[in-house]
Structure formats: C-alpha cells, structure tokens
C-alpha positions as a printed Julia matrix, in Angstrom:
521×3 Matrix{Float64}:
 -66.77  -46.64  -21.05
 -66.96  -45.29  -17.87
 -63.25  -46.47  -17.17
 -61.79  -44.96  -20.08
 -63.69  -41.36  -19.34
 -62.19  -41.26  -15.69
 -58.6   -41.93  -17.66
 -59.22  -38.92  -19.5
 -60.39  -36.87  -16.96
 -57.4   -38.03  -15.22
 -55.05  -37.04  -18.42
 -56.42  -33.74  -18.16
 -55.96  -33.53  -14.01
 -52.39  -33.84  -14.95
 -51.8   -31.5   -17.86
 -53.52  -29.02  -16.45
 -51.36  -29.94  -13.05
 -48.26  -29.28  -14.72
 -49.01  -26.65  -16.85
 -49.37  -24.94  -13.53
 -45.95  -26.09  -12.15
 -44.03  -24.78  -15.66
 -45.93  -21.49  -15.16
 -44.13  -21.69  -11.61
 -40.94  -22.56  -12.5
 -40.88  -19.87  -15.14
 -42.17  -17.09  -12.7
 -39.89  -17.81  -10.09
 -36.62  -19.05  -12.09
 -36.45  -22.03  -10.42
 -36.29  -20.04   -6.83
 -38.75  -20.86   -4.24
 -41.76  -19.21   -4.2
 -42.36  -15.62   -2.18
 -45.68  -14.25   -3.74
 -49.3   -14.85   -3.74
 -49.81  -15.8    -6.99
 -47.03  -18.13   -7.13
 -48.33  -19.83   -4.22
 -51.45  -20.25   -5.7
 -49.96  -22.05   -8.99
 -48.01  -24.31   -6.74
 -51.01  -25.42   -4.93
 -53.13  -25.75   -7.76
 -50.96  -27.91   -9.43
 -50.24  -30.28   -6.48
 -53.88  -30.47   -6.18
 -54.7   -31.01  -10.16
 -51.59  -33.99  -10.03
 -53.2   -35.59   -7.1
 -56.86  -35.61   -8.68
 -55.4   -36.91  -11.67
 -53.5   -39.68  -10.13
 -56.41  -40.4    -7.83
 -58.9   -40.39  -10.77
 -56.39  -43.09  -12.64
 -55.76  -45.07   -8.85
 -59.35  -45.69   -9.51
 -60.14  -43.82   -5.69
 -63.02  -41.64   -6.88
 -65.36  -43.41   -8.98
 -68.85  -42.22   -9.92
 -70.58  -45.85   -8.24
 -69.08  -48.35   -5.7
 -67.68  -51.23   -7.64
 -68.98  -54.6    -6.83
 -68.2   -58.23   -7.89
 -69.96  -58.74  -11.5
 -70.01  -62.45  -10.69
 -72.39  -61.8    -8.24
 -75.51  -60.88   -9.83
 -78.18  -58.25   -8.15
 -81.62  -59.36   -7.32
 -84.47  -58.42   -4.91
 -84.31  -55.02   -2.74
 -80.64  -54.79   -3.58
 -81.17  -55.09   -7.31
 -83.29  -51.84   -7.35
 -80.51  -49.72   -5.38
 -77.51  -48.08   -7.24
 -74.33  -47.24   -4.77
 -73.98  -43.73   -4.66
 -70.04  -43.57   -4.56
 -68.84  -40.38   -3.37
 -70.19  -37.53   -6.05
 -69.67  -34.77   -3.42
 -65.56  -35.28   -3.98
 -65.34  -36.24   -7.2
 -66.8   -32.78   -7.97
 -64.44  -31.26   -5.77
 -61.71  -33.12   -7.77
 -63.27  -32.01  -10.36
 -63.27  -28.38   -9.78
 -59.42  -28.45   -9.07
 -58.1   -28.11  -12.06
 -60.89  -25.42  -13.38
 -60.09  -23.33  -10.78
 -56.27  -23.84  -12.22
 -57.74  -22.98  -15.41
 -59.38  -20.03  -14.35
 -55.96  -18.77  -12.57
 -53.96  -19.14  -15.84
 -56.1   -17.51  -17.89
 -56.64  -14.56  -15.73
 -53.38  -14.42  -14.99
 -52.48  -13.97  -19.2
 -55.69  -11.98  -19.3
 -53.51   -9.14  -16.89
 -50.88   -9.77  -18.54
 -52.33   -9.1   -22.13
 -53.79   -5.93  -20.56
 -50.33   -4.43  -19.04
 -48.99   -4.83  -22.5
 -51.7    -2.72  -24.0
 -52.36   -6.06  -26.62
 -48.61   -5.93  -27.99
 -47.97   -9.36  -28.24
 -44.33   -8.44  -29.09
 -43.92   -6.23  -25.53
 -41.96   -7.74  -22.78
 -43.08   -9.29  -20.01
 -43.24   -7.88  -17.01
 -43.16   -9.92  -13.5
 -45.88   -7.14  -11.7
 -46.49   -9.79   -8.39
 -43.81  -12.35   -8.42
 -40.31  -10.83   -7.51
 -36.97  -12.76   -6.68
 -36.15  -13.57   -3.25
 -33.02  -11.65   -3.2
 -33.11   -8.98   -5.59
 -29.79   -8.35   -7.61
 -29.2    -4.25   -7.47
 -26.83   -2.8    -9.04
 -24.84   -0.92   -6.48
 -22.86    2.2    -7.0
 -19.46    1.83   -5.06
 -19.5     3.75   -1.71
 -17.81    7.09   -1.7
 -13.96    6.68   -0.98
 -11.72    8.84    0.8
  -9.71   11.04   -1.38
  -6.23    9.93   -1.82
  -3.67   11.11    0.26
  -1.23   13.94   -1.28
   1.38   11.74   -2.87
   4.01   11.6    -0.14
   7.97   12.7    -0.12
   8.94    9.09   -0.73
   7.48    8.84   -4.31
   9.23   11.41   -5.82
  11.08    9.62   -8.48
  13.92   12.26   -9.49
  14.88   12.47   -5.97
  17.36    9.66   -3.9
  16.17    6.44   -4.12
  14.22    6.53   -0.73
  11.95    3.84   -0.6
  11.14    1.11    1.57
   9.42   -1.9     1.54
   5.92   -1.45    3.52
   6.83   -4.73    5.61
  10.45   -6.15    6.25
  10.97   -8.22    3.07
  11.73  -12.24    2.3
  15.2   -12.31    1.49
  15.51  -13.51   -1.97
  16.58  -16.58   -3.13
  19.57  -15.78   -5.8
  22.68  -14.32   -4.85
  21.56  -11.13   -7.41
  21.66   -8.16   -5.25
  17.3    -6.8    -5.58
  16.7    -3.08   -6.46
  15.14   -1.0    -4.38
  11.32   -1.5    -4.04
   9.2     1.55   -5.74
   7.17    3.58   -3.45
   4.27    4.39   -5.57
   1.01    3.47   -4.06
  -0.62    0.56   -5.2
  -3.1     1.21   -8.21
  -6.83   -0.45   -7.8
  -8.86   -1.67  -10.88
 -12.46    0.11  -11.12
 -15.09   -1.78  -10.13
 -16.83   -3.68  -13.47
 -19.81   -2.02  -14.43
 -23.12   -3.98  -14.61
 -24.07   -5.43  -18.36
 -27.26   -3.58  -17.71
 -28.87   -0.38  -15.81
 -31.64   -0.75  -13.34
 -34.22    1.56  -14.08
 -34.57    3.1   -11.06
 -32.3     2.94   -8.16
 -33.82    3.86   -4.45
 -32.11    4.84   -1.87
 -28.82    4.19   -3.4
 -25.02    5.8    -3.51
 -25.03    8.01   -6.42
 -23.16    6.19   -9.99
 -20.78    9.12   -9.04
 -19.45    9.91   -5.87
 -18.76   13.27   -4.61
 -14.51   13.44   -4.37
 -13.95   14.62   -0.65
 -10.51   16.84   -2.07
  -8.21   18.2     0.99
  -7.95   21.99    0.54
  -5.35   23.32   -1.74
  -2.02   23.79    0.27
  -0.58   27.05   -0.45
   2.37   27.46   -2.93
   5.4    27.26   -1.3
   6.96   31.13   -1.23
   9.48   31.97   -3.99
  13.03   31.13   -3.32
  16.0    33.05   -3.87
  18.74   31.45   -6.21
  21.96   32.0    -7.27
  24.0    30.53  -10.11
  26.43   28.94   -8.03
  24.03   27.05   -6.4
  23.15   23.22   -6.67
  20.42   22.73   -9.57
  19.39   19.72   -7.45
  18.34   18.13   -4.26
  21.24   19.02   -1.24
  21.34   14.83   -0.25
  24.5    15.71    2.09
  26.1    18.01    4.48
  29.44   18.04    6.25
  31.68   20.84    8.12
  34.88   20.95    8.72
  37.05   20.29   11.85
  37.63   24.62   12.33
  33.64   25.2    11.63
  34.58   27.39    8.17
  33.74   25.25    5.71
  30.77   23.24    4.19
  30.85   20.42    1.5
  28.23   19.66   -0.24
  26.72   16.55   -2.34
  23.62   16.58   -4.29
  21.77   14.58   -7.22
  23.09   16.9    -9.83
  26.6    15.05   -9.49
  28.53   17.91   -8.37
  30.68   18.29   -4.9
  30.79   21.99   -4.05
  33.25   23.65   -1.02
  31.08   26.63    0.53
  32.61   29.21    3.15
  30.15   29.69    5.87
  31.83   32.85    7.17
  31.96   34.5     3.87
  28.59   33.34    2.61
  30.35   32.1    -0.46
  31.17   29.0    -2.88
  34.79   28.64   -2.68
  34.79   26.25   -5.45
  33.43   23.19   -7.28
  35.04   20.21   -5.55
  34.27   17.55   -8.27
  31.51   15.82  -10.16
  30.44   11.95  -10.27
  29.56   10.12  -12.98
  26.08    8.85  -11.85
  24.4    10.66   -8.18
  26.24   12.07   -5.24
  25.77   10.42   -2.23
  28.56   11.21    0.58
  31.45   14.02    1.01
  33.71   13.76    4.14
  36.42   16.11    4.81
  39.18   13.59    5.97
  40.73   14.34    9.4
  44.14   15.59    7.65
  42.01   19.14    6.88
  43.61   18.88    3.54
  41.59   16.47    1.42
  38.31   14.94    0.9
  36.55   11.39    0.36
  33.78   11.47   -1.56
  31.24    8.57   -2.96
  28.47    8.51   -5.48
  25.83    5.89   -7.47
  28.72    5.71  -10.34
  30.22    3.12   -7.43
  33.72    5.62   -7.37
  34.88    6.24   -4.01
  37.36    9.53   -5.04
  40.13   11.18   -2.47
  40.05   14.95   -3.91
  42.77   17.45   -2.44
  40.41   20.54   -1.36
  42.56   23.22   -2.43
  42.08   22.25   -5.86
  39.73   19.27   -6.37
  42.62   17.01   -7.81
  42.02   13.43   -7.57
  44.38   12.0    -5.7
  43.09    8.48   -5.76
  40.13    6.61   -7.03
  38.55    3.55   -5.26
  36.45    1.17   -7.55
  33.4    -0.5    -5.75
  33.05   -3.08   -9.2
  30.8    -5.34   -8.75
  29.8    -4.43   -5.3
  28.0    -1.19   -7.32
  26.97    2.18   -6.17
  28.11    3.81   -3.05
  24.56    4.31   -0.75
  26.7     5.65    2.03
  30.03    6.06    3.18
  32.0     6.96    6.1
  35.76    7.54    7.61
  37.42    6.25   10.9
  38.43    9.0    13.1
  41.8     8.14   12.41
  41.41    8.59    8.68
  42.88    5.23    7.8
  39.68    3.35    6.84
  36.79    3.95    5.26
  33.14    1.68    4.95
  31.06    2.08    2.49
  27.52    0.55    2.16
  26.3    -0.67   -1.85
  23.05   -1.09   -3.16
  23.79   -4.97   -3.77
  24.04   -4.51    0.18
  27.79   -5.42    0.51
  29.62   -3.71    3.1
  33.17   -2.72    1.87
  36.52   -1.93    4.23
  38.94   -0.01    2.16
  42.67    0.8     3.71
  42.55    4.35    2.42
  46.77    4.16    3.43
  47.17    1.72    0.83
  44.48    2.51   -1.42
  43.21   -1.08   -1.41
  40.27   -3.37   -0.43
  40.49   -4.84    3.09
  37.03   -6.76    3.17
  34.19   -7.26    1.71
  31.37   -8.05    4.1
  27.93   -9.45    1.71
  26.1    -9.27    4.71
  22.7    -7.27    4.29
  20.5    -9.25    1.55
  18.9    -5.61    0.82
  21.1    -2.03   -0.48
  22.59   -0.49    2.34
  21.51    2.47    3.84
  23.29    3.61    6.43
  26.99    3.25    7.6
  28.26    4.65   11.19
  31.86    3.99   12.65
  32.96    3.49   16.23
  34.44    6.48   17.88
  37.31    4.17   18.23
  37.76    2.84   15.03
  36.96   -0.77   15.4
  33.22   -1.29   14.76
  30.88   -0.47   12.24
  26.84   -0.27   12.29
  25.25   -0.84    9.05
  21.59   -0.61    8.2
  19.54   -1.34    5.01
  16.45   -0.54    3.79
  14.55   -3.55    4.98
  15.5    -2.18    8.62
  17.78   -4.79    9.1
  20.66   -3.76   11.1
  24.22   -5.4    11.64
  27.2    -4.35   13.72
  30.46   -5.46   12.35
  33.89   -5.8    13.36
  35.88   -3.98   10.71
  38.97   -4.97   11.32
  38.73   -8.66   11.55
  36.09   -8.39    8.86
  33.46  -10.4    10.35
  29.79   -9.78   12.2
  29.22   -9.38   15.37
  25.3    -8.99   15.57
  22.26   -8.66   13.41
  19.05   -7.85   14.27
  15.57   -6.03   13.06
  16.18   -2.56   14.85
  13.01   -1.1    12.52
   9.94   -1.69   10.36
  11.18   -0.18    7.68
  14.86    1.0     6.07
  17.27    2.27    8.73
  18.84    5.69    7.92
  21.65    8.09    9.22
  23.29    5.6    11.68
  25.34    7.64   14.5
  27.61    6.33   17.26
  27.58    8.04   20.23
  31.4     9.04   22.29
  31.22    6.64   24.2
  31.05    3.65   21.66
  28.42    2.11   23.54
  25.28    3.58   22.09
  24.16    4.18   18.46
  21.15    6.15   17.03
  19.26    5.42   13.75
  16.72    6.84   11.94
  13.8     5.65    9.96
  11.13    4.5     7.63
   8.74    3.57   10.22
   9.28    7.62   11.21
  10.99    6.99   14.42
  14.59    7.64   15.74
  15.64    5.02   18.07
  18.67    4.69   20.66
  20.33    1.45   20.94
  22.86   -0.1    23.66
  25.04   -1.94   21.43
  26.13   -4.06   24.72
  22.38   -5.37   25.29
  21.21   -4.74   21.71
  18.17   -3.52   23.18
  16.06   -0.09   22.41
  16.98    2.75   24.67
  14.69    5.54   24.07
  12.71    6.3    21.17
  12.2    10.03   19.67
   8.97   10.27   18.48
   7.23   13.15   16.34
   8.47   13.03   12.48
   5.27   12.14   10.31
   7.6    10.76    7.4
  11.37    9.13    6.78
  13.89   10.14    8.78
  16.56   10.16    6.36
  19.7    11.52    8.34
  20.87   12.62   11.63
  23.57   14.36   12.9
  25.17   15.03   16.57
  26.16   18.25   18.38
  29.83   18.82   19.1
  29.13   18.4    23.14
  26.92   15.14   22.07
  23.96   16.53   24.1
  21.36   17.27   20.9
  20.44   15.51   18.3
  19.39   16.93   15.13
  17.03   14.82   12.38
  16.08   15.93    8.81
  12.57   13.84    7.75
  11.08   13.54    4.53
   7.66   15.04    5.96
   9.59   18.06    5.21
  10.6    19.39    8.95
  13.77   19.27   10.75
  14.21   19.41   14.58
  16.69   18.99   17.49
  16.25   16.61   20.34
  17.34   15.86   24.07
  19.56   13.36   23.85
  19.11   12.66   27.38
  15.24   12.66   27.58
  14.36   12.06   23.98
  12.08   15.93   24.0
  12.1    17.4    20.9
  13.66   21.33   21.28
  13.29   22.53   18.58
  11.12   22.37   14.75
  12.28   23.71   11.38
   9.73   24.1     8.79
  10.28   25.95    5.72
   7.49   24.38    4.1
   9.46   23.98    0.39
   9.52   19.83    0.79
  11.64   16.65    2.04
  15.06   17.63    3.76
  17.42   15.18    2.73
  20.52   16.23    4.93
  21.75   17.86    8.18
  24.83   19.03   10.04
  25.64   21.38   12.72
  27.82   24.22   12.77
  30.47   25.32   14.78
  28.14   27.86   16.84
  25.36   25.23   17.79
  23.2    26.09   14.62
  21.47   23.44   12.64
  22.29   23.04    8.85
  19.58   21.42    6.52
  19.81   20.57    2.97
  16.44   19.36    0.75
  14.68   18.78   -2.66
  14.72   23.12   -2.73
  18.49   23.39   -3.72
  19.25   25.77   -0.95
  21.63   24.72    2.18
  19.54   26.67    5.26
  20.65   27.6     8.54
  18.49   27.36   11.52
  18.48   28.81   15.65
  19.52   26.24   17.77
  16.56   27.11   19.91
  13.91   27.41   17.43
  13.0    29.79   15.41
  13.21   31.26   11.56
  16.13   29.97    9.56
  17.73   31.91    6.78
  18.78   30.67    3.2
  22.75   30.06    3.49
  22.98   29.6     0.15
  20.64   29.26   -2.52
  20.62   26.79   -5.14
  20.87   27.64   -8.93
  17.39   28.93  -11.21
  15.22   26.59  -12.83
C-alpha cells in the first residue's frame, strides 16, 4: 500500500514537473530563459522531476526497509526506523510550491485581463532575449541633381561606371544607359509595434539641395539650331563656322557678319561631325544615319555619299591634312579608312569591342588614335590598316582625341573627368589637367598649339597651359552641358551646348557673348 502511494506521489512529482517546463517553453518560445519568473518555472520543474523520479527510485521512503525474512524480536522489535521524514517533506513541498507559482502566475494574469477570458495574453515579465523592432530606415541623403549624362534627348553620352567585359558575340553592344540605378523600398513589417522608443521616424525628413536658380532667358533667332550644338569647326581664313547638331541639320555661319550664310544639309538620323576639307571649297560631314556626305559649300550639293552599312552610325569622324583620307569611328566600334580620291573603302579596322568615340589623325597623315567609350584606346596605322597599340588610357569613355604638331603627343578627354597627355612613343601619361566635375566631351587646340580648350558636360568650358597643365581660363554660362568647342581665328574660344546657341568667349577669361542664338521653343 505504501509502495503504490509513493508511485503516485511520484506520478504527480512529474506532472506537476512538466507542467512547469511547458509553461517555460511557452513563455520563452523555446529561447533560453532571461527573467525571474522563468527561472523560477525552470527550477521548479527540475526539482518536481527529480522528487518524482526519486520517490519512484524508491530513495525517500517513509521507514528504512529491512529483510522481511528476518523477523523482529526483543529491543529491536519495539523500534520503528525513522527513514528520513525531514526530506521527504521537502520533496514533498517541491512541487506545491510549483503549484503555488502556476496558479499565481494565471491568477495575474486573469487580473491584467480584467476577467476577459477571450483578451490576449500579455508576456508583462518574460521578454525575448533579442527583441525584434521594427526599424524605420535611416534618413538617406537626397539624391544628387540628375547629372548632364542622363539626359536622354541629348548625344548618346554615356559610359559604363567601370571598363566593361568585352562581350562574347561578334554583335556590336549599344551604348550602356546612364540612369542611376533604381533601389526597391525596404518591405514593410506584417505588423506595427505599438510604440517605438528612441527610433528614426517611419518618415524621414528629405535633406533637398536648395533650388538652383533658373537659368536667364536666352535670346533666339529663327535661323538658329532647334537643338543641342554637338560640333564646331572654322575654316582655314577664320570667316566661317559649320555647325552640326541633333536636329539633323548642317548650317554655314559667317563669324564676321554675325550671320547664317546658309543651311549646309540635313542627315537622316543625328549629326555628329562637319569638317571643312582642306580644298576651302567643300565639306565632309557624318551623322547616326551611318552617311558620310562630301557637300560643295557654296551650295550644299552632294557631291558624293559614303555608306558606313553594316559598320552603322558615324560617332566621329575626321580628315588627313592632306584631304585624301578620312576615319571614321561607328557605334559597332569599327574603325573605317575611306580614300575620299576614289570615293571607296580602304579598311575596315573591327578593333574596339565598344562604339567609338573619338577619332584623331596624325599631323602627318599616317596614324590614327581611336578611343571608345569603355576608355579603351588604340593607335592605328591607317595606311597599312593594322594596330599598332592598345591600351586603357581612362576609366571611363575617351572623348575629343587631339594630336599634337609634332605627332608625338596626343590629348584625350574623358568620362572619368580628366584630360590626359600621352607620349605616343612611351605610351605613358604625360600630364594630367585636372578641374572639370563632369565628361569632357571635346577638345580643341589653339592655332600656335600652346592652349588647350575643353567643353565638359558639368556645363563649363575652359582653356589650359599646354605646357604646365594650369587651367587659364573658365566659361560658365550656367544654361547646361557644352557639347562642342573650337577656336577662332583671333584666339577666342567657341562653345556649342544643349542651349542651341554657338557662344564666343575672351581668351583670357571673362563674359562671353551669344554668337548666334538657336531657334524658339
């Protein structure tokens, strides 16, 4: 009998042992424990499991056992073993206590919820180890003004952030886009934290650059270009100016009388290049329709049209002193060699895996530096047709290629904002001209070779040193990205931009003057 009541004693021990435990695990989610309470149901059930177990190991009985088989007589027969009483009621009291803890601990409970059986618990003393909060996303810089290089009605400008794998197929790529790279919102939470201390606000303050002034109001004319000015050339006597822009058209200005003497011709698809050819007479010009087109200037007559085909559009374009060839750089980043004598193809270099976007030829006639937008840049001999050197002049596309007189040196400007100096006999960087905050798309030389003027896409123009690589002079007319430059016969700088207008600028700094406007809106 007295077996079988220890048994259940020790049933209960154990129920009440792990009733504790599942009141644990449900508090804490399976986590370890990290409150008071929780550390008390953890110990009380330990303690109820071990009395239980002890209770059925037989270790705390009420009386010592003895041997039935040997029977009790004399002094010994009158004395009962005590056992140990003092610890079985300490077992005993174990799981009471555990009792006690539960029921208090639903008694609170039943309290909090004001008797509504149906309300919610609430954990009030036992709280995760690691919190989950529901953060609002730090504050983030406000987003740059969307620079010159995004525009997308403009030239195709772009370059890739970091020089580019070449790709695999022999399919020429298109140029990468320039629009900054969009990031998903942050997933909101399923639910809402109640409150939220000390925490970033759900909605950030925008930190917004001030407003930049409008730019002023510009003049125009009807004459004028009713798009960006993406080239500038002057003639051998300093009189004229021809002009390309991405409205298709070629237009002949006089700079002396402040006039347009006429509309030279119009592409199919963008202008990219006009070149007066040294014969004073006529005029090579090149556009994205891939037509290379000899125009007589009194007129604009096509004399003779020059088919890039499947080499496609004409990125840039440029004439041999001598005015018998011509190379032209493609957006499938071919490099063409036309015999302008015979009207016909002389080779066809496929040497830049990226579109071209630059062309310069030797002084002498011989060599030709090509760059492309991945910065890549090649020198070539033209009239063998082969390449003589490659090599990664910049971090980004390589723009408005220039030989110097003496054949030896070549400048280039660029994505990565700088204009660099090269010795084409070493292959190694001269000088660098530092200061443009944005593509510099073309350059230009002075007659006398001793300045060097840059047009940028930050929107500025200036003229440089050649010999120390100081900057002499900045042009800002604050209306946007200049796409072209030239200078005139008397030392002053010509610039052409997204504004329309052709502008004329001191050669020693200074405010320029509209030259000639570009047509109304």
């Amino acid at each position: 009998m007295k077996r079988s009541t220890d048994r259940l004693l020790a049933l209960a021990m154990l129920v009440v042992g792990f009733a504790c435990f599942a009141k644990l695990y449900l508090a804490m989610g399976g986590k370890p424990p990290a409150t008071t309470s929780a550390g008390i149901f953890g110990a009380a059930g330990m303690l109820s499991i071990l009395a239980g177990l002890s209770f059925l190991a037989g270790l705390l009985p009420a009386a010592a056992r003895h041997n039935p088989a040997t029977p009790l007589f004399g002094r010994d027969a009158a004395t009962v073993p005590a056992g140990r009483p003092r610890l079985r009621r300490i077992a005993l009291a174990v799981p009471l206590i555990a009792l006690v803890v539960i029921l208090a601990d639903q008694f609170g409970r039943w309290r909090e919820t004001g008797g509504d059986a149906a309300a919610p618990a609430r954990e009030v003393a036992v709280a995760p180890a690691e919190p989950v909060i529901s953060r609002a996303p730090a504050p983030k810089p406000a987003a740059p003004a969307p620079t010159p290089e995004s525009t997308a009605n403009l030239p195709p400008l772009a370059e890739p952030v970091s020089a580019p794998v070449a790709p695999a197929s022999t399919t020429a790529p298109s140029e990468p886009a320039a629009a900054p790279p969009q990031h998903a919102a942050p997933a909101q939470p399923a639910t809402t934290p109640t409150r939220q201390t000390a925490l970033a606000p759900a909605t950030p303050p925008q930190t917004l650059a001030p407003p930049r002034p409008p730019p002023p109001a510009q003049p125009t004319a009807p004459e004028g270009h009713r798009d960006a000015v993406v080239w500038l050339a002057v003639s051998a006597d300093g009189h004229q100016i021809m002009s390309a822009s991405t409205d298709r058209m070629i237009k002949l200005w006089d700079i002396n009388g402040k006039r347009l003497i006429r509309d030279l011709g119009v592409h199919k698809d963008m202008a990219r290049s006009a070149l007066f050819m040294p014969d004073g007479r006529s005029a090579l010009t090149a556009g994205d329709d891939g037509e290379i087109v000899l125009r007589q200037l009194s007129d604009g007559a096509v004399l003779h049209v020059f088919s890039s085909g499947a080499n496609g559009g004409v990125r840039q374009l440029k004439i041999s002193p001598d005015g018998k060839l011509a190379v032209s750089g493609h957006d499938t980043g071919s490099v063409v060699v036309w015999d302008l004598q015979k009207g016909t193809v002389l080779h066809v270099l496929p040497g830049h895996d990226w579109s071209v976007s630059s062309v310069a030829i030797s002084p002498d006639g011989a060599r030709a530096l090509t760059g492309s937008i991945d910065g890549e840049l090649k020198l070539w001999d033209i009239l063998a047709g082969k390449q003589l050197r490659s090599w990664h002049g910049h971090d980004r596309g390589a723009y408005g290629a220039l030989f110097l007189a003496d054949g030896h040196h070549a400048v280039t400007g660029s994505g990565d904002y700088t204009i660099k100096l090269w010795d084409l006999d070493t292959f190694k960087e001269v000088r660098r001209f530092d200061g443009h905050s944005g593509t510099v798309y073309a350059l230009a030389l002075s007659a006398d070779g001793k300045r060097l003027g840059s047009a940028s896409l930050d929107g500025t123009a200036r003229i440089w040193n050649m010999d120390t690589g100081a900057e002499i002079a900045e042009f800002d007319p604050g209306t946007g990205p200049i796409y072209s430059v030239a200078f005139a016969a008397d030392g002053t700088l010509l610039t052409g931009g997204m504004d329309r207008t052709i502008r004329d600028w001191p050669a020693a700094g200074g405010e320029g003057k509209v030259l000639f406007a570009g047509a109304p809106e």
